[in-house]
C-alpha positions as CSV (number, residue, x, y, z in Angstrom):
1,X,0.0,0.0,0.0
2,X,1.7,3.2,-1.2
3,X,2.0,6.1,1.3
4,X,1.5,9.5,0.0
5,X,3.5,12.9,1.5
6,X,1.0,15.1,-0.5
7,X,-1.1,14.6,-3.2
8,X,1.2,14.5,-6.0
9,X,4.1,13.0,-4.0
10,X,4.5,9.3,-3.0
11,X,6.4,7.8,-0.6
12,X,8.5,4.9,-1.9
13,X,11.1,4.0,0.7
14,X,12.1,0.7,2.4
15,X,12.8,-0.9,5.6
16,X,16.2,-2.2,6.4
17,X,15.5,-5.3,9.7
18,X,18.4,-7.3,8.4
19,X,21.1,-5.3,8.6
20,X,23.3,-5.8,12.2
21,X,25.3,-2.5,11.6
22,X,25.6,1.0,9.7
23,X,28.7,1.4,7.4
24,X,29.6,-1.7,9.0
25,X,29.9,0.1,12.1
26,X,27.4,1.3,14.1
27,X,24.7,-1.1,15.5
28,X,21.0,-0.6,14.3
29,X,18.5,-1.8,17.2
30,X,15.7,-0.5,15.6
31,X,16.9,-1.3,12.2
32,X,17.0,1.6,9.2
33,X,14.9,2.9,6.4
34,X,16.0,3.8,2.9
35,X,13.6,6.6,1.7
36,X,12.6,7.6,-1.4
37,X,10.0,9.7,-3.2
38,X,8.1,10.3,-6.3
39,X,6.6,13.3,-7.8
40,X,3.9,12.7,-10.1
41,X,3.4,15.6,-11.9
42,X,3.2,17.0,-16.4
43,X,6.9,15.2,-15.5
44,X,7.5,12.5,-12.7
45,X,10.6,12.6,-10.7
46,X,12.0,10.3,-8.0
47,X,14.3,11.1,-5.8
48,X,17.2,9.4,-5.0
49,X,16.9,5.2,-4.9
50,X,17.7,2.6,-1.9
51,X,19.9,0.2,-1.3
52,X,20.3,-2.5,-4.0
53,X,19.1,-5.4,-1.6
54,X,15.8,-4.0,-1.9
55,X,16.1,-3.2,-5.5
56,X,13.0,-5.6,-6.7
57,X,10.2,-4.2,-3.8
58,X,11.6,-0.5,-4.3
59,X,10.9,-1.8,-8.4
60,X,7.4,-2.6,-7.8
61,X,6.3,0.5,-5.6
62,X,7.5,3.0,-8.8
63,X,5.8,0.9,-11.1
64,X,2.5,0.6,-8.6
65,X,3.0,4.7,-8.3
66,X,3.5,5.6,-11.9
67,X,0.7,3.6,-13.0
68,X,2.0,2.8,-16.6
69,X,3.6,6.3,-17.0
70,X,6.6,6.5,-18.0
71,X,10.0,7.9,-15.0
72,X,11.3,11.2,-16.7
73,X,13.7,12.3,-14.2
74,X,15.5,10.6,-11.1
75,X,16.6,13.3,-9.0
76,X,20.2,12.8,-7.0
77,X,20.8,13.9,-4.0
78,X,23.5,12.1,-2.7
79,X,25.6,9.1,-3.9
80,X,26.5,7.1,-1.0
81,X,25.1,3.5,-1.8
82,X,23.0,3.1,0.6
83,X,20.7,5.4,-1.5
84,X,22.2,5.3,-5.1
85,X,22.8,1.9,-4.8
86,X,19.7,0.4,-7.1
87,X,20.7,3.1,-10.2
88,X,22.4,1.0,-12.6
89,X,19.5,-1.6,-12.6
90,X,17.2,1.6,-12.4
91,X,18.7,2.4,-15.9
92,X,18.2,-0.6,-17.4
93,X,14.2,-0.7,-16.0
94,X,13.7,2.8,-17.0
95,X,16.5,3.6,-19.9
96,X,15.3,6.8,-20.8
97,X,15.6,8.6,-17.5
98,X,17.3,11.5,-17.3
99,X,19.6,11.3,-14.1
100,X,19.4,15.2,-12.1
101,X,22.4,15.8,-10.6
102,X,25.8,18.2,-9.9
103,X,28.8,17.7,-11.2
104,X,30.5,16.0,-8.2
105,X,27.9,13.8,-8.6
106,X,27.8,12.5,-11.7
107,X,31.6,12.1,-11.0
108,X,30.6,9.4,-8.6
109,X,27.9,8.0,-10.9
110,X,30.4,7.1,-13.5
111,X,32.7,5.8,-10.9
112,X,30.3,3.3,-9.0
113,X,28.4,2.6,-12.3
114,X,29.5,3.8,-15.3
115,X,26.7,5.9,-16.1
116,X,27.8,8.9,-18.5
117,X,25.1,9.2,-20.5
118,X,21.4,11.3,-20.3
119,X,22.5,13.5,-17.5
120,X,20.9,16.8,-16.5
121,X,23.4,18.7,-14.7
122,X,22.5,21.2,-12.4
123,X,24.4,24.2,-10.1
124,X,23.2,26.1,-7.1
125,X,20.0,27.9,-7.5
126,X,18.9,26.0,-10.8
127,X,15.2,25.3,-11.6
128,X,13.2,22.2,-13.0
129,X,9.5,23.0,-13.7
130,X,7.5,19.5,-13.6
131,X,3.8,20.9,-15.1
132,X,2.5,22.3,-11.5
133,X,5.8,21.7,-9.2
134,X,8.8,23.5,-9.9
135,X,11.7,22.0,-8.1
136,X,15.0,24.3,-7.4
137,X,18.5,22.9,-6.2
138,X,20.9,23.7,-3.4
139,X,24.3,22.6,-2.7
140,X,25.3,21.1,0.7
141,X,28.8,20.0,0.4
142,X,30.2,18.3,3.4
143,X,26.9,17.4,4.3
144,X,28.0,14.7,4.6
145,X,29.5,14.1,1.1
146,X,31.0,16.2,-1.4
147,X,27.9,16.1,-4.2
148,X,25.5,16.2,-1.4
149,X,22.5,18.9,-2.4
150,X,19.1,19.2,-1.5
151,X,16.1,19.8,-3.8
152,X,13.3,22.3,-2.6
153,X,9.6,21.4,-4.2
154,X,8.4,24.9,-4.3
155,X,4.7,24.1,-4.9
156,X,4.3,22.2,-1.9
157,X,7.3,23.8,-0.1
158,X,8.7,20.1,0.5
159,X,12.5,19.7,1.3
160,X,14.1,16.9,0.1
161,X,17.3,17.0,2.4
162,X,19.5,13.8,1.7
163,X,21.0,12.7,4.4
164,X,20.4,15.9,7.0
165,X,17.8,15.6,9.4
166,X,17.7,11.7,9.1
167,X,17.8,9.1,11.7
168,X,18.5,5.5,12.6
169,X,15.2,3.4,12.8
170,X,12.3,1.7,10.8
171,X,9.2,3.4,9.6
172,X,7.0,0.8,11.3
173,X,3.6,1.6,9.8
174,X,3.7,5.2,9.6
175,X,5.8,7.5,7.5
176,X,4.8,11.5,9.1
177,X,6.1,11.9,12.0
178,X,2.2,13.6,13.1
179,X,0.8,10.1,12.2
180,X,3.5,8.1,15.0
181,X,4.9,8.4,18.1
182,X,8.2,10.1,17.8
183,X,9.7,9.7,21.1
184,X,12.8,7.3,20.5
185,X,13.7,8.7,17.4
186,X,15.2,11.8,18.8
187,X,18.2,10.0,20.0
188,X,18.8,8.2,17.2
189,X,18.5,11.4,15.0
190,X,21.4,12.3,17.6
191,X,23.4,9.1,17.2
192,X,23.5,9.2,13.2
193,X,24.5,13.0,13.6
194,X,27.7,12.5,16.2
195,X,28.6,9.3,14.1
196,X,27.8,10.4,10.7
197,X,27.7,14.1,9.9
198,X,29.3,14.5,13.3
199,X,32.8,16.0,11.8
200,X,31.3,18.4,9.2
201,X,29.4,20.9,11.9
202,X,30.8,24.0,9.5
203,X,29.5,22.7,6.3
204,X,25.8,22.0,8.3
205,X,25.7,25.3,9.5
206,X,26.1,26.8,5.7
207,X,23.6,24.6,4.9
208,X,21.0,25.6,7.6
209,X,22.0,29.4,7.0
210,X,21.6,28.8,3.2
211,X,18.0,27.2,3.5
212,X,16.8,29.4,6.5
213,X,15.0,31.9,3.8
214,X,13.1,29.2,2.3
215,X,9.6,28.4,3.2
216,X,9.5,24.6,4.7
217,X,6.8,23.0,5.4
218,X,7.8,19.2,5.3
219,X,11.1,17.6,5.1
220,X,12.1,14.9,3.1
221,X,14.9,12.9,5.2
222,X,16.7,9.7,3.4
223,X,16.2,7.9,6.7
224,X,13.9,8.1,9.4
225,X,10.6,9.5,9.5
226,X,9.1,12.3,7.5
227,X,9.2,15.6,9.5
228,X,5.9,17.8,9.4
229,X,4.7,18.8,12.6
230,X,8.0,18.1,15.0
231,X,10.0,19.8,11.3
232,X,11.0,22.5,13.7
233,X,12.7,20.4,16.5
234,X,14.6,18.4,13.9
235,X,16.1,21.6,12.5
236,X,17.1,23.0,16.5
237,X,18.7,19.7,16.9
238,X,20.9,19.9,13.7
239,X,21.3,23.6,14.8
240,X,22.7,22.6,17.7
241,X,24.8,19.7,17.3
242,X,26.6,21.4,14.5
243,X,27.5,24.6,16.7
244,X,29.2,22.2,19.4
245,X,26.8,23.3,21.7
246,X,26.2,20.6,24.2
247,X,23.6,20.6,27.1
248,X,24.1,20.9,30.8
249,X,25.5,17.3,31.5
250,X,28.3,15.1,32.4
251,X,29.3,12.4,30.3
252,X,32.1,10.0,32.1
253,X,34.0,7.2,29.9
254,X,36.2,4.6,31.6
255,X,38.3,1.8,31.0
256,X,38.8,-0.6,33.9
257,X,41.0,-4.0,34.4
258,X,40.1,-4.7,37.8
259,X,37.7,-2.6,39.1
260,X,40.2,0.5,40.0
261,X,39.6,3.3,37.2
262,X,36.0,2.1,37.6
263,X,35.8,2.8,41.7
264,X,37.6,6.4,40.9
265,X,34.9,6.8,37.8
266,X,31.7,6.1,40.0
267,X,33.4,8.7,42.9
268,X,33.3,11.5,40.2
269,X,29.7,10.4,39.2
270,X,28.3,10.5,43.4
271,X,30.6,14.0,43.5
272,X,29.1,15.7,40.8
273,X,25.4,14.4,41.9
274,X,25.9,15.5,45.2
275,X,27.3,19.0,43.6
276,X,23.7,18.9,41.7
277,X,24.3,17.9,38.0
278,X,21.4,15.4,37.2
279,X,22.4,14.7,33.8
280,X,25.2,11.9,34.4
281,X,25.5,9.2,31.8
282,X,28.8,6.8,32.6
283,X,29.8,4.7,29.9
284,X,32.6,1.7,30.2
285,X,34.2,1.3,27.2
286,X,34.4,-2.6,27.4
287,X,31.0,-2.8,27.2
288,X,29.1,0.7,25.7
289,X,29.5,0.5,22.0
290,X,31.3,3.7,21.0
291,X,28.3,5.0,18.7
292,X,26.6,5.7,22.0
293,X,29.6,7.4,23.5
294,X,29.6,9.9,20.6
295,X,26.3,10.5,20.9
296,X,26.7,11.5,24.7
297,X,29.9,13.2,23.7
298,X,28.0,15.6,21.2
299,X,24.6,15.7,23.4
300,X,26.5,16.6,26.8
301,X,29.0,20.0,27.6
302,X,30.6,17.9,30.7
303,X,33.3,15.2,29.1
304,X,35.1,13.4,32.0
305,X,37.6,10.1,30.6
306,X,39.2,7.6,33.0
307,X,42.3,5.4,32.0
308,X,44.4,2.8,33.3
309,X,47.9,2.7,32.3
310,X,48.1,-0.7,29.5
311,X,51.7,-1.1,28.3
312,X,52.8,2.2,29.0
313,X,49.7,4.0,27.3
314,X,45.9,4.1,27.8
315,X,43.8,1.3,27.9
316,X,43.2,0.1,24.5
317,X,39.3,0.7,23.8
318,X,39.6,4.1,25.7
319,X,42.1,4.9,23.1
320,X,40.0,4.0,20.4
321,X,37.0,5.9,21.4
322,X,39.5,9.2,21.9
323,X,40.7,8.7,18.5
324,X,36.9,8.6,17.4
325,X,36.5,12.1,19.2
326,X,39.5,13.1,17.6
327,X,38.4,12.4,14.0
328,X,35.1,14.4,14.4
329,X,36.8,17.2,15.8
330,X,34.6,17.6,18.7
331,X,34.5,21.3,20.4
332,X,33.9,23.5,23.3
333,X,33.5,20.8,25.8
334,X,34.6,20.7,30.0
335,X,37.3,18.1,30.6
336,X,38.3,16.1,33.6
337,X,40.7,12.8,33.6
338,X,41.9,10.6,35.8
339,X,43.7,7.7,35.9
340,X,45.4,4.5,37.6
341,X,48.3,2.7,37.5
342,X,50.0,-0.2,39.2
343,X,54.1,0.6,38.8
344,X,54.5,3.2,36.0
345,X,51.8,5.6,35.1
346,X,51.1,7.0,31.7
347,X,47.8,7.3,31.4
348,X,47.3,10.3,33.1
349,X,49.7,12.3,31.0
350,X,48.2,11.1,27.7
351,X,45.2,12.8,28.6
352,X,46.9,16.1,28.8
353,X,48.2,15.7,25.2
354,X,44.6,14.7,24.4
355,X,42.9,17.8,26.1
356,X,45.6,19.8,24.5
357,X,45.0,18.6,21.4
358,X,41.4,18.9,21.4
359,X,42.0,22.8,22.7
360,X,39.5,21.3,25.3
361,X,39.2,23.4,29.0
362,X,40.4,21.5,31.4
363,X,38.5,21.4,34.8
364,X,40.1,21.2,38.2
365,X,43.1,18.2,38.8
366,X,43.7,15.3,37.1
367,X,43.8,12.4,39.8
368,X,46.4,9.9,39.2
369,X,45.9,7.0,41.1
370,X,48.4,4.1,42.1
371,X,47.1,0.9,42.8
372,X,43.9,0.6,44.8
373,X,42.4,3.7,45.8
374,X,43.4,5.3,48.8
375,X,41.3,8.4,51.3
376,X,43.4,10.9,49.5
377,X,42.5,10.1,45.7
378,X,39.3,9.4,46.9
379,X,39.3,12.9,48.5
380,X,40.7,13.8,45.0
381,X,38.2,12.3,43.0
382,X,35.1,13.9,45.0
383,X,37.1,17.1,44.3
384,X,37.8,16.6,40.8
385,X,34.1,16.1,40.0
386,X,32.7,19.3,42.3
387,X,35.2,21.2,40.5
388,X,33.2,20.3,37.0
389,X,29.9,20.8,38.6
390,X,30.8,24.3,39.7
391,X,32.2,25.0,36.2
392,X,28.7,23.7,34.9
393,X,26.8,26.2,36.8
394,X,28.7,29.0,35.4
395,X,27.9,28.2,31.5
């Protein structure tokens, strides 16, 4: 049963229950969808495809929509194959197409498949009148791709937004957000932003400045649901992930052998509760998968990260996770550390070059602990996270 967004535009996307992890990455509990649309119009254009494994339902719902019409444009957005994967075989179902697109774009297109022929390039501002929709392009580079653009339906003043605004999760029944409850979706929008867009906050924020005169109405995501009445709150929440801009919170990472780094870690965690922060999320790194780190990372201004010493440097997955930060350029957050050790400590220092590296402020004294813990770095600790709280009250 095909799902319509307005009158003239269907809904054609798929859901993705299979799949374990993102990019091979990042676990999907609630699985994923794939979206796509089709206008239906003098012209009929679909935007953007799915992923190839669902190449033969996403087929049948084009065919169902068009009802014996023939596809005159396919619109793309971005290129990454979890949405440009089914092109090749849309070619040869629908020859005479002609492919929308930018010129980084159909770079990519003849790179993953070849296609070099029946293009219809397009550059920023550019129009495409349909018969009653007139459709008009703009480029989002970075977002998170280099060809990324979005398309703006300025009839029914529908955004098509590639990957921006989308989140990890099935569409289980309903597609508008106004027709579903909404509720978990919200941190899984900010999970696939820290993990996927999560380094490009500068190109979101051109993006968001560049669209801000433009009359939206409805948003178009690639994944997740379709964004109508809560359109507003999905746009603050880009807004403010890509400005850095984290809420009043303490996020506390650990890695722990034996129990030590985690004894100083829960210390911090009673101080700063007893100081009055309420949001307190501790993750160990053994066991929290690191695309839920990132998201607290991004979500909360408080960053606190516990080490053991491990061969002379930090505990292996605490280093991964740090290099994870690293990569998506993460700002403007409070830092504490601490660490332990058992004969030689290093862990300690390498989370000075990582706060210094990070241009990070550091908050109060990093406790260095050897062996078990002892009154004074337990004193220490308690200090260590009343020192943050007090800096949290300030912001």
């Amino acid at each position: 049963m095909l799902k319509k967004i307005t009158e003239d535009i269907f809904y054609l996307g798929v859901n993705d229950r299979q799949k374990h992890r993102f990019e091979n990455l990042w676990p999907l509990p609630y699985g994923v969808s794939y979206n796509s649309y089709l206008i239906v119009d003098e012209k009929t254009v679909l935007m953007d495809t799915v992923d190839v494994c669902y190449a033969d339902l996403f087929f049948h719902k084009i065919e169902e929509a068009l009802n014996g019409r023939p596809l005159d444009y396919l619109v793309l957005n971005h290129m990454e194959p979890d949405h440009a994967g089914s092109i090749r075989l849309l070619r040869r179902q629908y020859p005479d197409v002609q492919i929308v697109g930018n010129s980084k774009t159909f770079g990519m297109l003849a790179g993953y498949h070849g296609i070099t022929d029946g293009l219809h390039e397009v550059k920023e501002g550019d129009t495409l009148a349909l018969g009653r929709h007139t459709l008009s392009f703009y480029m989002a580079p970075m977002v998170h791709w280099p060809e990324v653009m979005m398309t703006y339906d300025q009839t029914d003043k529908v955004l098509f937004s590639a990957d921006a605004f989308g989140t990890f999760g099935t569409l289980d029944g309903a597609v508008i957000d106004a027709d579903m409850n909404t509720d978990h979706y919200w941190e899984e929008m900010k999970r696939y932003y820290a993990n996927i867009v999560g380094k490009y906050g500068s190109p979101v924020q051109k993006a968001l400045q560049k669209l801000s005169g433009l009359d939206v109405q409805t948003i178009c995501s690639l994944h997740g649901p379709v964004w109508r009445e809560h359109k507003d709150k999905a746009i603050a929440i880009y807004d403010q992930l890509s400005r850095y801009e984290g809420e009043e919170g303490v996020v506390i990472i650990f890695g722990s052998m034996y129990g030590h780094t985690e004894q100083m870690a829960e210390t911090v965690a009673h101080s700063l509760a007893e100081s009055g922060v309420k949001n307190i999320v501790i993750h160990d790194v053994s066991k929290s998968h690191a695309s839920y780190i990132l998201r607290d990372v991004f979500k909360y201004k408080g960053v606190m990260i516990g080490s053991p010493t491990y061969s002379n440097q930090l505990f292996p997955e605490v280093e991964a996770v740090l290099s994870k930060i690293q990569v998506r350029e993460v700002k403007n957050r409070l830092f504490g550390y601490f660490g332990s050790f058992s004969w030689a400590g290093a862990a300690v220092k390498r989370l000075t070059a990582f706060a210094e590296q990070m241009k990070w402020e550091v908050v109060g004294e990093p406790v260095e602990q050897k062996q078990g813990m002892s009154p004074d770095d337990q004193a220490k600790c308690v200090a260590l996270g009343k020192e943050m709280a007090m800096r949290m009250k300030k912001i």
